[in-house]
Structures are given as structure tokens and as C-alpha cells.
N, C-alpha and C positions, 0 to 999 in steps of 0.2 A: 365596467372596469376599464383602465388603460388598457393602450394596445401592448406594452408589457409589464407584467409583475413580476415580483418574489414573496415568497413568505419561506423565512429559517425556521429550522424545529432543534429542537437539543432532548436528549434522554439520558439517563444516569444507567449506566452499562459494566458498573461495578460487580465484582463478584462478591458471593459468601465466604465466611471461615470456611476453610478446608477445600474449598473448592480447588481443581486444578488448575496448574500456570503451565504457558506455551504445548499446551497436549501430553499433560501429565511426565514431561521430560525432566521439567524440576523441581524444588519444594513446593508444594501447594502455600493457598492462603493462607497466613498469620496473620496480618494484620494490612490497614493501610495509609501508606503515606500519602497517595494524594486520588480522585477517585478516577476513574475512568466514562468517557463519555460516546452518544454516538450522535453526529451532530451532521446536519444536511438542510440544502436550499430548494426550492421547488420552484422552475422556471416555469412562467406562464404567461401565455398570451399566442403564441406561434403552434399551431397545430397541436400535437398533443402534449400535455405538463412531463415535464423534464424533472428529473430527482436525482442530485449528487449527493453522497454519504458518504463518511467515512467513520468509522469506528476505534476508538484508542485500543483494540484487539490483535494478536497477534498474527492471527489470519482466520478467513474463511472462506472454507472450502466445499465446491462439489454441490451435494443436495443442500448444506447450508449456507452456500452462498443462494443457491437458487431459491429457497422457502425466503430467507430473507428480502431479498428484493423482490419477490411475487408481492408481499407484505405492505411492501412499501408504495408499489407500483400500483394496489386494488385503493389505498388509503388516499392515493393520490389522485386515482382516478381516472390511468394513464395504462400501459403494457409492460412486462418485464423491460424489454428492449428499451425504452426510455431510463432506465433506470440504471447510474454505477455507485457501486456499495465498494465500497477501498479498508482496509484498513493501514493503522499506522505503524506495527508491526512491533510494539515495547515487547519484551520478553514477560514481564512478570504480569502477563495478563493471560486470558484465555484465547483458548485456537475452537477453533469447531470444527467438525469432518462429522457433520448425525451417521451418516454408516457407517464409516472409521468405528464409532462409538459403539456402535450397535455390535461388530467385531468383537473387538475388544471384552464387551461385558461377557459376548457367549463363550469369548475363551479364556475368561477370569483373571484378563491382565488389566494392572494398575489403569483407573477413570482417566479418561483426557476431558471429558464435558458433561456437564450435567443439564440432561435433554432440557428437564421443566424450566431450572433457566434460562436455558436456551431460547425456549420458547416465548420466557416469559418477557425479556431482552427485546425479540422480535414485535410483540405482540405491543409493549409499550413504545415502541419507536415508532411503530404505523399509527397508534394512537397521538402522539406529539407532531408525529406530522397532518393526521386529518383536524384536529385542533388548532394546527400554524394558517393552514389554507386561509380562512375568511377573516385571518390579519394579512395579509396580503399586501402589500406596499409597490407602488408604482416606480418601475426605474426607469430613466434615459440615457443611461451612459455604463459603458466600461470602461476598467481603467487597469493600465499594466505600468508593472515596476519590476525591478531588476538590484540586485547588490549581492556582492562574493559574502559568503560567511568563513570568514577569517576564522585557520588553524581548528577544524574537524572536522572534515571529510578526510579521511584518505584509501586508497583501493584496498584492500584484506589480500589481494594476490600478490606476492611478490617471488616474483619469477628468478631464476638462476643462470648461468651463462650457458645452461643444456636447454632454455628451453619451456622447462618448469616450474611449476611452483615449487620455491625452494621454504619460505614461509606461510606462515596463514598469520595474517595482521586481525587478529579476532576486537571487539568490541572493548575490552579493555584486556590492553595489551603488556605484560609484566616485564617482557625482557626490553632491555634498553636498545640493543641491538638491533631489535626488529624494531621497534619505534622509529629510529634514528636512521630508517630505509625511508626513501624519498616518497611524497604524497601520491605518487604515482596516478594512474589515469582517473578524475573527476569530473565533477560539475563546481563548479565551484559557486556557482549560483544561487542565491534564492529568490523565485520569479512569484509573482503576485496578481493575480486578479480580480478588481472589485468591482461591483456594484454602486450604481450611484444612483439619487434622483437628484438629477442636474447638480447641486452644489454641497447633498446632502450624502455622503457614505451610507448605506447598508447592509453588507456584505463582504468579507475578504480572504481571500481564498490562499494560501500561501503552497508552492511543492517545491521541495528541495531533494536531495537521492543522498540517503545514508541511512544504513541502521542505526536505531534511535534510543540505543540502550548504553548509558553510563555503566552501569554494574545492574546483576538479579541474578536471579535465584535462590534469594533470602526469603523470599514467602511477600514479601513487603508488595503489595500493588501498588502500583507505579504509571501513567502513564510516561513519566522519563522525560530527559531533557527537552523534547520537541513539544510535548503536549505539556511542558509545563511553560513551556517559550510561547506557546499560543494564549493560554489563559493569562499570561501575566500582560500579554497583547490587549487582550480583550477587559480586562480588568483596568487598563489606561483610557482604553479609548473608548470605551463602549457598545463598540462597535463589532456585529457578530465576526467572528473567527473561524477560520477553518484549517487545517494544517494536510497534506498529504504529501505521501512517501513519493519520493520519483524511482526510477529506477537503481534505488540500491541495493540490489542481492550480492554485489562484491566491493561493496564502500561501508567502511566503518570510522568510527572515530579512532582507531588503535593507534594511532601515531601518535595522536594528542591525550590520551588518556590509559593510564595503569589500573583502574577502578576502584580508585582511591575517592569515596563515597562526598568529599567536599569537593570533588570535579563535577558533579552533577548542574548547580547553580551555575558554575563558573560556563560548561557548555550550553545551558538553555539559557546564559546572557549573549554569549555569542551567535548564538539563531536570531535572540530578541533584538541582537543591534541590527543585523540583518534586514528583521522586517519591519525595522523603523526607517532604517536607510531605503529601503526597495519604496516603504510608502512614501517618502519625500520624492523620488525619481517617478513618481507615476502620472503614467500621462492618459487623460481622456477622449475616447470617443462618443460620438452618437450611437445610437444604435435604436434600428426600430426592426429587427427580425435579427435570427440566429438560425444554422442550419445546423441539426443532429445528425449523426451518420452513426450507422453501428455494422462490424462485417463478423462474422461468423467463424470460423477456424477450428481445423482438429491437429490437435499436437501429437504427431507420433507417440507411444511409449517409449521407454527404454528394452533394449533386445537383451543384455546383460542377463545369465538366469537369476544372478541374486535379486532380481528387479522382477522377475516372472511369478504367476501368481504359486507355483506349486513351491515354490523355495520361500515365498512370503509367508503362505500360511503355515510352513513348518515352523516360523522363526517366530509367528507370533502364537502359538499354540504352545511352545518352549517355556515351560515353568522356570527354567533356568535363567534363560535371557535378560536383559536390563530389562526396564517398562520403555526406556527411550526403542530398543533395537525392538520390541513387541509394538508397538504403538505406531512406530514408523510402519512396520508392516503392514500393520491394519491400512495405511494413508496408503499404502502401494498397492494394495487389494481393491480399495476404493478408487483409485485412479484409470486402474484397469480395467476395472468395471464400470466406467465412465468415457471409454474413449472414443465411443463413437457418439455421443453427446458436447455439443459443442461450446466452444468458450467464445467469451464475445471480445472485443475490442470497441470503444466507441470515442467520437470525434465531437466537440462543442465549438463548431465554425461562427463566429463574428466576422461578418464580411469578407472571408479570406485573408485577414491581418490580423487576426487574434484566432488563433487555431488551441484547443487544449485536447491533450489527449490522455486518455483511458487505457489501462493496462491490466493486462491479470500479471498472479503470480510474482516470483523475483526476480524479476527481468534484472539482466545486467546492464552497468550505466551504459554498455555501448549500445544498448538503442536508442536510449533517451538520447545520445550524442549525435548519432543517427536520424535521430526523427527531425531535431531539428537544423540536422545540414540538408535535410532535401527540402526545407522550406526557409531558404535563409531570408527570405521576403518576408517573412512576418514574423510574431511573438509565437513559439511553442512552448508551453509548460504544459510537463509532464506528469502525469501520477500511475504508479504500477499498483501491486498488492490488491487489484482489484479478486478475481476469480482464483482462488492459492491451490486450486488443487494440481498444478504440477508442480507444486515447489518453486524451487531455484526456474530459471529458463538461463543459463549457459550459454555464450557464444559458440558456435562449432570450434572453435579452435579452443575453448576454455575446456571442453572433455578433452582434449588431447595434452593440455597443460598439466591436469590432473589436478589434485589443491581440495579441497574441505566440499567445495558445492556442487561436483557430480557426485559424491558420496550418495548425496541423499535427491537430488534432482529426478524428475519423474517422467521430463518427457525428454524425446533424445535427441541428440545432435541437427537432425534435420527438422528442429522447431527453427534453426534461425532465419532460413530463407522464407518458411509460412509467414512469420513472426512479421519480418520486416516487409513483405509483399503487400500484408496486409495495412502495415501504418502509411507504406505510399500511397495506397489506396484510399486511405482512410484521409491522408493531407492533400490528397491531388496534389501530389507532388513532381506528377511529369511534367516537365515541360519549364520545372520553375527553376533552375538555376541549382538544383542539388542532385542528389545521387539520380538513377536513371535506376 
């Protein structure tokens, strides 16, 4: 074999009638408008094979993020540690939490996941990837590109002269008023990186930070304007596609969209001019080795008692309650019981000039803004929604703003210094020109 390969795998990650959307919080499946996929590369050549995923899923959490990438990781031939599994966060898709679930059924609140799929999701993606392996394709080059995506991003928090969150700019936004509040703090970026054998593309990796949902909760699955912006990519060029979420747990499209159902095209051509423009801008290197780093972290809970397990399991036990305020519970139960097991963070170093980094959760854009001013020496692109079992991850000053995402966020205030400790670490970032 070369001194490096890749081989792409793709799996069809679609749900059934009836199944549930975003953790049984909205209409389950009715039908589908376009499918959902889970689609990942497998680096190889440099000590042990490397496996990026990303899932068109709303999240996964906890023991299912952990089964899954064990899944992937034995397929490959490799360790968990070598492995990140992201998803791209559509609404009208499925969430996984297998405890959460387990919860839930012994206290007879509305389904968030249905196990055997679960399983079955997992079990056919480790098989598409041990079937990609011995296609395997020789690369010598990566390649990074860069371009703004014009009019959809904007922040979801807009603050008051107290201080506060005086709005929440949700996903599709009705009042004109809150629209017509400034784009407030972004990325405005969408960053790219691809695989090449020397003059040949095969591979491209796109991250951008915005939730990615036009309108749901019609039953209709949807991967949504980003996963329909990658396959209309991939459908041009032939060339495999990949899409991940950056840090947007408080970026939506609400400025630019009312979820008026013919804005959907109209935002997944604004991504696609994007990752046309980013591929024209990209530029290549050699590359005959890469460095993996991955660090470890425990994210405080939250201290709050509605956030504590005895007030959790009242609320999900509550015949009464919505399935959203039951189900949530369940996700706070399992978080809790998860906190002394660790979340990972990991780094995909190309010679210290092409840095990409790996996130759990809904990290807010200020790290992603963060991560790349302590390395202003080179390309960072970002992908979060890897490990979602804390939810939202909130700036320390975003609990004190108050606003829609510590409502429901899982670990507390003092994830931001863990948080960010660990991406300096993870960039070698002292010494280079950005934060300290």
C-alpha cells in the first residue's frame, strides 16, 4: 500500500413510519422528503487508521455515541480514540440517548428511539466502512479553501441594553422585528478540506456553524438545507462529500428565514455557492504524515435542582407533563449518570498548518472563534455536535445572559474554561501568536 490512503464509506441512516424526530419532542415520521445518511473517511497509513463520521442525526449521545464509535472503530481496525462521529443536527431526524430510552420506556413516556434501529443504523455503517477499506485510494495532498456564505447565519441571542437576552432568533423566525435585529456575532465562513492524489480530488470535507434547519416538525425527514447543499455538491462533481456542523448551538438562520417552506432551496443554494466558491480558493499541500491528538475532559453538571437527579425523575415520571419536559428529563438523568465518564475532544494536525478540530455537544460559536485566534498561523476548521450528551455548552457569561440554551444545557458554567483549556492544548497553541 502507499505511505497514505483513504477509503469513504456512506450508509443510508433513514428512519421508519412512526419512528421518532429530535427525541420524541416533535411529530414523528410521516413521510420522506429526502433520506438521511451517515457518511465518513478512514485515514490510513500513519500509525493507527483514523475514522471521521458524521451522521445527517440530530444528535448522539452518551452510551450512543460510545456503542457507535466502538462500532466503527473494531470495523476499522483501530481504538475508540481514533475515532469522531459528529452529527449534523436537522431537526426532523432522530436523536439517540440508549439510557435516556431505557428511562423513558420504564416510565411510560412518549418513545425518543427505537433500540433495533439503533442498532441496526450502527451495525450497517461498521459494515460500509469494513467493505470501503480494501478500496482504499492513495493520497498526496491536502487542500484548504475558504468563502463567506452570504445572508444565513445569524446569532439566535439578541441581547437588550440590561444585559440580556431580550430575544431568541429561533430557526425560522415569524416576527419581522426580531429578523430585522443585526446578524450579530458569527462565522461567516465556510472552510473546506480535501483530499487529493496529486491532481486527482477524493474526498471533501466542508464545516460551517449554524443550525441547519429551514422549518420541521411536520413528520417529513429531512436532512435540510446543509445536507441537501452537500449532495447537490456531490451530485455535480462526483466527488465524495462531507458536511459538519461548527459550533452553532447559538447561530441560526432566523434573520433570513420565516419558514416559509420555498426558503429551503433558496438556503441550501446559498451554502452550495459557498462550497463552490471555497473549492475554487483552495489551495494545496504535500503531505506525507498527520498527527491525531485526542484529550479527555469532564464537564461539570449543572447545580440548579431542576437540573438535579431527584427533581428529574419527578418530571419524567409525571403522567402529566409534555413528552418534550419528560424526555428532557430522562437526557438529565443520563447525563448525570454519566459524569464521571469522560468526553473526548480530538485534533487532525497536517504539519501544524492545517489544524481541524473536533468538538462534542453545542458548543457556542465563541469557541470555534476562539480556537481559531490562538492559532492565527494556520487553517482551523471546526466541527462540534460530536459527543451531545451535555447539550448546548454555553459561554460562562451566556448563563448569566439567560435566553432559550441554558434552559435545557447540561453541564455548567465552569465547562468554559475546561472547554477552551483543553482546544489550546489540543492546537499547541502557546506560544503561537493567539490567546495564552
Amino acid at each position: 500500500m502507499p505511505p497514505l490512503h483513504l477509503a469513504t464509506f456512506a450508509c443510508d441512516v433513514t428512519p421508519p413510519d412512526g419512528h421518532p424526530l429530535c427525541g420524541g419532542w416533535i411529530e414523528p415520521v410521516r413521510g420522506v422528503d429526502d433520506p438521511l445518511r451517515a457518511l465518513g473517511i478512514v485515514l490510513l497509513g500513519v500509525g493507527k487508521p483514523t475514522v471521521l463520521c458524521v451522521v445527517d442525526w440530530c444528535g448522539i449521545r452518551n452510551e450512543a455515541f460510545r456503542v457507535w464509535r466502538k462500532a466503527l472503530a473494531d470495523a476499522a481496525h483501530t481504538t475508540p480514540e481514533q475515532v469522531s462521529l459528529h452529527t449534523v443536527h436537522p431537526h426532523n431526524a432522530p436523536f439517540a440517548d440508549i439510557e435516556a430510552e431505557k428511562l423513558i420506556a420504564a416510565a411510560g413516556a412518549a418513545k425518543s428511539l427505537d433500540l433495533k434501529y439503533f442498532d441496526d443504523c450502527v451495525k450497517r455503517s461498521a459494515e460500509a466502512l469494513k467493505t470501503a477499506l480494501p478500496k482504499a485510494l492513495p493520497f498526496t495532498h491536502v487542500g484548504t479553501g475558504a468563502a463567506e456564505v452570504k445572508e444565513v447565519a445569524s446569532n439566535r441571542r439578541i441581547l437588550g441594553t440590561d444585559g440580556k437576552v431580550k430575544y431568541t432568533r429561533t430557526s425560522a423566525t415569524k416576527a419581522k422585528e426580531i429578523r430585522d435585529e443585526p446578524a450579530g456575532l458569527i462565522d461567516p465562513n465556510l472552510r473546506t478540506l480535501s483530499f487529493w492524489d496529486d491532481g486527482k480530488p477524493l474526498a471533501v470535507l466542508h464545516f460551517y456553524a449554524c443550525h441547519p434547519m429551514s422549518y420541521y416538525g411536520d413528520g417529513r425527514v429531512s436532512a435540510d438545507f446543509c445536507g441537501l447543499a452537500r449532495q447537490k455538491r456531490q451530485d455535480e462533481t462526483g466527488v465524495f462529500q462531507m458536511y459538519f456542523n461548527g459550533c452553532g448551538g447559538n447561530v441560526t438562520a432566523g434573520k433570513y428565514n420565516d419558514g416559509a417552506k420555498e426558503n429551503r432551496p433558496v438556503l441550501r443554494d446559498k451554502i452550495y455557492s459557498a462550497m463552490v466558491a471555497a473549492w475554487k480558493e483552495t489551495k494545496r499541500i504535500a503531505v506525507k504524515s498527520w498527527d491525531w491528538r485526542f484529550e479527555s475532559i469532564k464537564l461539570p453538571p449543572r447545580r440548579e435542582i431542576s437540573f438535579g437527579e431527584e427533581q428529574s425523575i419527578k418530571s419524567l415520571e409525571d403522567p402529566k407533563a409534555t413528552p418534550a419536559k419528560r424526555n428532557n428529563s430522562a437526557f438529565q438523568i443520563t447525563w448525570l449518570k454519566r459524569k464521571d465518564t469522560p468526553i473526548e475532544l480530538n485534533c487532525l494536525d497536517f504539519g501544524g498548518s492545517v489544524l481541524n478540530l473536533f468538538l462534542p455537544g453545542e458548543a457556542f460559536i465563541e469557541y470555534q472563534l476562539a480556537a481559531q485566534k490562538m492559532r492565527p498561523d494556520a487553517v482551523v476548521n471546526v466541527a462540534a455536535y460530536g459527543d451531545d450528551g451535555p447539550g448546548y455548552i454555553p459561554t460562562a457569561r451566556g448563563y448569566l445572559e439567560g435566553g432559550y440554551e441554558p434552559t435545557v444545557a447540561l453541564a455548567g458554567p465552569d465547562s468554559e474554561e475546561i472547554l477552551l483549556a483543553a482546544i489550546r492544548k489540543l492546537l499547541k497553541a502557546e506560544g503561537k501568536g493567539g490567546n495564552k
